[in-house]
C-alpha positions as CSV (number, residue, x, y, z in Angstrom):
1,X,-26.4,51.1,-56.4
2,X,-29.1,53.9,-55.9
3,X,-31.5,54.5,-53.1
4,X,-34.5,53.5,-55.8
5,X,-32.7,50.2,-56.5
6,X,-31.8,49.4,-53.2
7,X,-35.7,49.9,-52.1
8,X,-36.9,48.3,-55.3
9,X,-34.8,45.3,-54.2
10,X,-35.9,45.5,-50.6
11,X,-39.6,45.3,-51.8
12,X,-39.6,42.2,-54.0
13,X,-37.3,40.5,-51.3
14,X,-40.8,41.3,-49.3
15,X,-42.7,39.7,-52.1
16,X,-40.8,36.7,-52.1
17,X,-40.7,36.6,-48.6
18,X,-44.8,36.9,-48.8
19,X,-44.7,34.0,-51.8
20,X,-42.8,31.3,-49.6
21,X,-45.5,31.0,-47.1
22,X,-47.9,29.1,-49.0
23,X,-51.6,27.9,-48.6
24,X,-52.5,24.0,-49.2
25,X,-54.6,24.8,-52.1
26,X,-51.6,26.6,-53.8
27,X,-49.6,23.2,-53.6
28,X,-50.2,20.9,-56.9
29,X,-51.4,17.5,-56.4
30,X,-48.5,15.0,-56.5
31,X,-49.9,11.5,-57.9
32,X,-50.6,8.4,-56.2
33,X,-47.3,6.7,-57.1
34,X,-45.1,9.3,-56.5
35,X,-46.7,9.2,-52.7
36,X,-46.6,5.7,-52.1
37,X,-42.5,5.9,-53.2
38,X,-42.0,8.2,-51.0
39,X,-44.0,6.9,-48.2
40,X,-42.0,3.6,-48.0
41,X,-38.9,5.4,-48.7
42,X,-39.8,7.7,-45.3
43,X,-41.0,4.7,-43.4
44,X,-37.9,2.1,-44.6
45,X,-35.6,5.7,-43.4
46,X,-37.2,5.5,-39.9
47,X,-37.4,1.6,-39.7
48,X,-33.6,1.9,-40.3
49,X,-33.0,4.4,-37.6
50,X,-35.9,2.8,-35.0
51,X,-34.0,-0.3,-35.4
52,X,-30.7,1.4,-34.7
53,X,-32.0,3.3,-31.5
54,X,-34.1,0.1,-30.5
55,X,-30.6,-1.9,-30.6
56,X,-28.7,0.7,-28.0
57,X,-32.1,1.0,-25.6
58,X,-31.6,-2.2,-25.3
59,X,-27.8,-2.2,-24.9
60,X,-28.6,0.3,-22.1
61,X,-31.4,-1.4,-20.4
62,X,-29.2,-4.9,-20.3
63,X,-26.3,-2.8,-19.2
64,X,-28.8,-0.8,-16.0
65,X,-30.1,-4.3,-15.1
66,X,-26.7,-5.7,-14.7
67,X,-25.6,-2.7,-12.6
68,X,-28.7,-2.8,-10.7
69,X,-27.9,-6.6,-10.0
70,X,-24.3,-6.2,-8.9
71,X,-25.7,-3.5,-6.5
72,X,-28.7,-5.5,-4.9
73,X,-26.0,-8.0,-4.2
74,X,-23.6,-5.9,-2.4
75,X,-26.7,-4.8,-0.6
76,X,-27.6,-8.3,0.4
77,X,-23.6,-9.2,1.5
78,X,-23.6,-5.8,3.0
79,X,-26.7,-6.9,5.0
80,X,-25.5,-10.3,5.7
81,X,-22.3,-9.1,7.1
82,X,-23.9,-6.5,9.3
83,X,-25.6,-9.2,10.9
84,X,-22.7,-11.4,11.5
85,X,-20.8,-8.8,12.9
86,X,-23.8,-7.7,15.4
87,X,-24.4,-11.5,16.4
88,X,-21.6,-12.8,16.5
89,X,-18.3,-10.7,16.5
90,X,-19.4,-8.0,18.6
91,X,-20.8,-9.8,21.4
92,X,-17.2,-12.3,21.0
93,X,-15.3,-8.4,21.4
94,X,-17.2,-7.7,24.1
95,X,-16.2,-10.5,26.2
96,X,-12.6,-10.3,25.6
97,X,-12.3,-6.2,26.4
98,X,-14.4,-8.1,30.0
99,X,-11.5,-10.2,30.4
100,X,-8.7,-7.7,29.6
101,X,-10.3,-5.5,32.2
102,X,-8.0,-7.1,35.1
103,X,-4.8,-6.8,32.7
104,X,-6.0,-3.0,31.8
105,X,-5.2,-2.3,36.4
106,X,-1.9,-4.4,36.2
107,X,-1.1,-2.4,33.3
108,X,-1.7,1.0,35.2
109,X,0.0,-0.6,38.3
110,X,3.3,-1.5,35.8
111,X,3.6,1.9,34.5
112,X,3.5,3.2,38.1
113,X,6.6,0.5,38.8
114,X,8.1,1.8,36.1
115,X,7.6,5.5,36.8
116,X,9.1,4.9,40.3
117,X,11.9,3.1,39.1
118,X,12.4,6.1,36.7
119,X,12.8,8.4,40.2
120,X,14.9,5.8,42.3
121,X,17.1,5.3,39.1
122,X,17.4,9.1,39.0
123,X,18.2,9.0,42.7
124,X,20.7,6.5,42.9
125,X,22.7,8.0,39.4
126,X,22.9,11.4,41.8
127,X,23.8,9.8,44.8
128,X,26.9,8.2,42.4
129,X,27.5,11.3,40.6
130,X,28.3,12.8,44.3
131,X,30.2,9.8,45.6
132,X,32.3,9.7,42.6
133,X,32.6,13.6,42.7
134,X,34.5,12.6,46.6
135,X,36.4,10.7,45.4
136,X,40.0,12.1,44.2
137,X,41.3,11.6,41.1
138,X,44.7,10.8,40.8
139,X,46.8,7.7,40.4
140,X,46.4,4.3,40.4
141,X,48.1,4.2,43.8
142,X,45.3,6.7,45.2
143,X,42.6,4.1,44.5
144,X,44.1,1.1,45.4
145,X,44.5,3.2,49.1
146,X,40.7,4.2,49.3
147,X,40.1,1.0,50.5
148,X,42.5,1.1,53.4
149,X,41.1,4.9,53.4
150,X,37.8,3.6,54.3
151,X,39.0,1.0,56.7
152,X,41.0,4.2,58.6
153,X,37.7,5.6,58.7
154,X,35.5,3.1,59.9
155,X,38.1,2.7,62.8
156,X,38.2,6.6,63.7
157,X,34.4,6.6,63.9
158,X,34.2,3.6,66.0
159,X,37.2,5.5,68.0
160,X,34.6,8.3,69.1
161,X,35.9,10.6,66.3
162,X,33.7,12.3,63.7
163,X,34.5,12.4,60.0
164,X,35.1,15.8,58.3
165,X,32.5,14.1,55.3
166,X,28.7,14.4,54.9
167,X,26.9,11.6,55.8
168,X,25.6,9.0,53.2
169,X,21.4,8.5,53.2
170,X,20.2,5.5,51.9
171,X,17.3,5.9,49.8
172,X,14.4,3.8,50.3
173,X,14.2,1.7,47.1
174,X,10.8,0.3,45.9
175,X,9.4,-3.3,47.0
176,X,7.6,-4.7,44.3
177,X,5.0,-6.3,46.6
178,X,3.4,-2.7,46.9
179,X,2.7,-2.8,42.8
180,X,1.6,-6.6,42.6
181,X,-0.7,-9.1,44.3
182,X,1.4,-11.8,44.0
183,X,-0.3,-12.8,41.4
């Protein structure tokens, strides 16, 4: 194609383009039938589609109100329950943490029992650990003499004579009267 062509082309595509824009007196009268056909043709085409679109508002409204029910309900129960909680379940679990008040001492008192029976238990396991540790393994025969081995000893101490062994302290072991009321 040549440069003349190409322009030639480009100016009667700017003609054309000029044409399609066009004034109402350019347009030719359409007659009176031709109209009305195709102004209940238009109208039945949007009656169809109002009809559809009128069918799902409604759909959607029916389907909001029913949501909008179901949540004004659990409003209400929500409601309903707050108030049986505040008038009558609260005030029932603050009487019982009133009375448990009493139990919540002997409960601190217990675990200091137990907390002291913890140390004395401790105690007494090594007070064992060194009395067995005295004791000397052997034989049957050597235990079936600690007896008389004690009985020697008893006898030399009340004879004025000191044992070579460290003497035993007793340790003071809890009284549970100190931890309860007797109640």
């Amino acid at each position: 194609m040549s440069a003349e062509k190409v322009n030639e082309t480009g100016a009667d595509a700017l003609e054309t383009a000029t044409i399609a824009v066009y004034d109402k007196e350019e347009f030719e009268k359409v007659d009176d039938e031709e109209v009305k056909k195709l102004c209940s043709d238009y109208a039945a085409y949007t009656r169809v589609n109002l009809a559809e679109e009128h069918g799902q508002i409604v759909t959607n409204i029916a389907a909001i109100e029913e949501q909008l029910q179901s949540f004004a309900e659990m409003v209400e129960m929500l409601g309903s329950d707050n108030t049986a909680v505040l008038s009558s379940t609260l005030p029932a679990i603050s009487a019982q943490f009133e009375a448990l008040k009493p139990s919540f001492q002997q409960i601190d008192r217990m675990e200091g029992l137990v907390s002291r029976v913890g140390r004395d238990m401790d105690m007494m396991e090594k007070q064992l650990d060194e009395a067995e540790n005295t004791i000397v393994e052997g034989t049957l025969k050597n235990v079936l003499k600690m007896p008389l081995n004690l009985f020697n000893k008893q006898m030399a101490e009340g004879n004025g004579a000191l044992a070579a062994t460290d003497d035993f302290v007793l340790h003071e072991i809890f009284s549970t009267s100190s931890y309860f009321d007797g109640t």
